[in-house]
C-alpha positions, -999 to +999 in steps of 0.1 A: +219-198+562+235-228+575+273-232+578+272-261+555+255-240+525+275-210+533+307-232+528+288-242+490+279-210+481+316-200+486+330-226+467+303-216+437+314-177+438+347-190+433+335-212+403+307-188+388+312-149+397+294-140+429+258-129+414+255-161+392+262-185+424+240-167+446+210-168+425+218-207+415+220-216+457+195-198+467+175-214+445+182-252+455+180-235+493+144-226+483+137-263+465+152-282+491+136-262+522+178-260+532+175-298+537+204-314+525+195-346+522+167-333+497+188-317+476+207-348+471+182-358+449+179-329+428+219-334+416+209-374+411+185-367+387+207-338+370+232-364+365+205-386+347+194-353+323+230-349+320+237-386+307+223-389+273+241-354+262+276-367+276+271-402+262+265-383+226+300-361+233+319-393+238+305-408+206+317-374+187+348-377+203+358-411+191+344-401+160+369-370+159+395-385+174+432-382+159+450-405+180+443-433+199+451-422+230+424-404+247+433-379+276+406-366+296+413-331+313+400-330+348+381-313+371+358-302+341+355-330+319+346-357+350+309-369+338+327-385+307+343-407+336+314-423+339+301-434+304+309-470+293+336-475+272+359-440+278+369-463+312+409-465+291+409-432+283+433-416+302+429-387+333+448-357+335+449-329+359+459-301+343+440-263+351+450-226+349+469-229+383+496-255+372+500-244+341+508-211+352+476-191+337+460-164+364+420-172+370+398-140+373+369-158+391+390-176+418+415-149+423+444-176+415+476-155+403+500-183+391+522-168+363+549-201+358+539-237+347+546-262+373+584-272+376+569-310+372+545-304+349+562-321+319+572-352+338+539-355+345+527-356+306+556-377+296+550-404+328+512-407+316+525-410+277+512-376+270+541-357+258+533-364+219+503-377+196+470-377+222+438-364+220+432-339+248+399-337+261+380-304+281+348-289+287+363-258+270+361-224+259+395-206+250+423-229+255+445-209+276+458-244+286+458-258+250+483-225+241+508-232+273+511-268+266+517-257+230+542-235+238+564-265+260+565-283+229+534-310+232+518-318+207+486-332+202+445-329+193+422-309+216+387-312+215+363-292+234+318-295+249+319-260+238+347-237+220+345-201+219+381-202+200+373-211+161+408-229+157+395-256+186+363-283+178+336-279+201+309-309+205+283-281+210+297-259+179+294-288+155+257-293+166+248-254+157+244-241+191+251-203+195+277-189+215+253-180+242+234-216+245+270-228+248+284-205+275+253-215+296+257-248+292+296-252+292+292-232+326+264-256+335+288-288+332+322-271+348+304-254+376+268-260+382+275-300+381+292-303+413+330-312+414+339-334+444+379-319+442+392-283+446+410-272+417+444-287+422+472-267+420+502-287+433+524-316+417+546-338+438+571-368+438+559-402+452+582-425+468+589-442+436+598-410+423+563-408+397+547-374+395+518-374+414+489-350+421+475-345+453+433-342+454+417-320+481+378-325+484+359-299+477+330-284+505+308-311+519+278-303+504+299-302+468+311-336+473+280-354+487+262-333+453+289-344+432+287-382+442+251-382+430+255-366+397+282-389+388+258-420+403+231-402+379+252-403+350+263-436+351+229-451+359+216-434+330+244-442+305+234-478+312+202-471+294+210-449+268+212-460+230+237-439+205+197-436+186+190-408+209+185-371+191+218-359+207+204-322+193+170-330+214+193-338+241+209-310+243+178-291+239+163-306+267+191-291+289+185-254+273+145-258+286+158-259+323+179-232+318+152-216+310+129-225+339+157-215+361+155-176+347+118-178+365+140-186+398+134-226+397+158-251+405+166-276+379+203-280+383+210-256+348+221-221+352+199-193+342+229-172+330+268-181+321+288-164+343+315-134+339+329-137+305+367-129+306+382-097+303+411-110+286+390-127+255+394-105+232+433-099+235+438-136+239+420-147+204+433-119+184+466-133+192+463-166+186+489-184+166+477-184+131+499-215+123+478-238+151+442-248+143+426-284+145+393-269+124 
């Protein structure tokens, strides 16, 4: 394998577990005959199966909606960038690293928010009454920034934690269909950016987070998703079955379990050890259901 797809597949076992990335590149290796400039395609046309499906969360969204003020968590929830009309809402970039939550997947071990990290809300009008938006599952990050005194509405794709809205949840997906997908739209749709983990002062003294691109092959893949998205938003009317959509996703997972590529993982990846523990001690007072 190529130095350029080993640098990808790394940068996937970091995002997906190692046996779920492998069998996901090997697969687009295979489709692509390790051509990069094939593959490119692949990930512009995933973008455009993606579209209609993020188009329909962003209509749920302003349907559910609390506040005015629309955050949009990034890396994750990037694809919404892309769909007319969420171009005011605003973009955070907040993770497990800078909010001082250890990842299992990635290995990262930070145990202390960022010392920044509520300048940063409060400079981008975030400390109080938003609408905080993320692919999902648990909200590890929802329960830190809960716990420095923020207030405001999160709304996940997909929520494995019944006290937190999930787009996917409200449709009747399972729990399973959900993890796919939700792993499908973190992971499998390429993020240009590493995870970013620092925050730092600009010259005017504004917190400021620094972006450092992701593999090559990540960020030429990424670029073409987010073209494919936004082409197809152009074209897509709120009439659309935004169940069908959905569905239409769930049919190339299931193509991929045969070992084609189609851009949808087969399988979600490692669930998280610390699940259980996590939800059972959940704050009974906070729920948005």
């Amino acid at each position: 394998m190529k130095t350029i797809w080993k640098n990808y597949l790394d940068t996937m076992q970091k995002e997906l577990g190692s046996e779920v990335a492998k069998t996901f590149v090997e697969s687009l290796v295979l489709a692509s005959h390790s051509s990069e400039e094939y593959a490119i395609h692949f990930f512009y046309r995933l973008g455009r199966t993606w579209a209609p499906v993020i188009a329909s969360w962003a209509i749920w969204i302003k349907n559910r909606a609390a506040h005015e003020s629309i955050a949009l968590i990034l890396r994750d929830a990037k694809p919404l960038q892309e769909i007319p009309n969420t171009h005011s809402w605003k973009k955070l970039y907040l993770n497990r690293q800078n909010c001082g939550i250890p990842d299992e997947l990635s290995g990262d071990v930070s145990i202390l928010c960022h010392p920044l990290l509520k300048q940063y809300l409060k400079e981008n009008s975030c400390e109080n009454d938003f609408t905080f938006i993320d692919s999902g599952c648990y909200g590890t990050v929802v329960l830190e920034l809960h716990k420095l005194g923020i207030k405001f509405q999160p709304l996940f794709f997909f929520s494995k934690n019944p006290n937190i809205p999930g787009f996917l949840n409200e449709l009747g997906f399972s729990e399973k269909e959900g993890e796919i997908l939700n792993d499908s739209l973190e992971c499998a749709f390429p993020n240009i950016y590493c995870r970013p983990s620092e925050m730092i002062l600009n010259e005017r003294g504004r917190v400021v987070v620094p972006l450092t691109s992701a593999d090559e092959l990540s960020v030429l893949f990424g670029r073409e998703a987010l073209r494919g998205v936004c082409d197809e938003s152009r074209l897509y009317h709120s009439c659309y079955n935004e169940t069908q959509c959905v569905k239409n996703l769930l049919s190339l997972s299931a193509q991929a379990k045969n070992g084609i590529f189609t851009g949808i993982l087969a399988t979600a990846s490692p669930e998280w050890s610390g699940k259980k523990d996590f939800l059972e001690h959940w704050p009974k007072h906070l729920s948005w259901i």
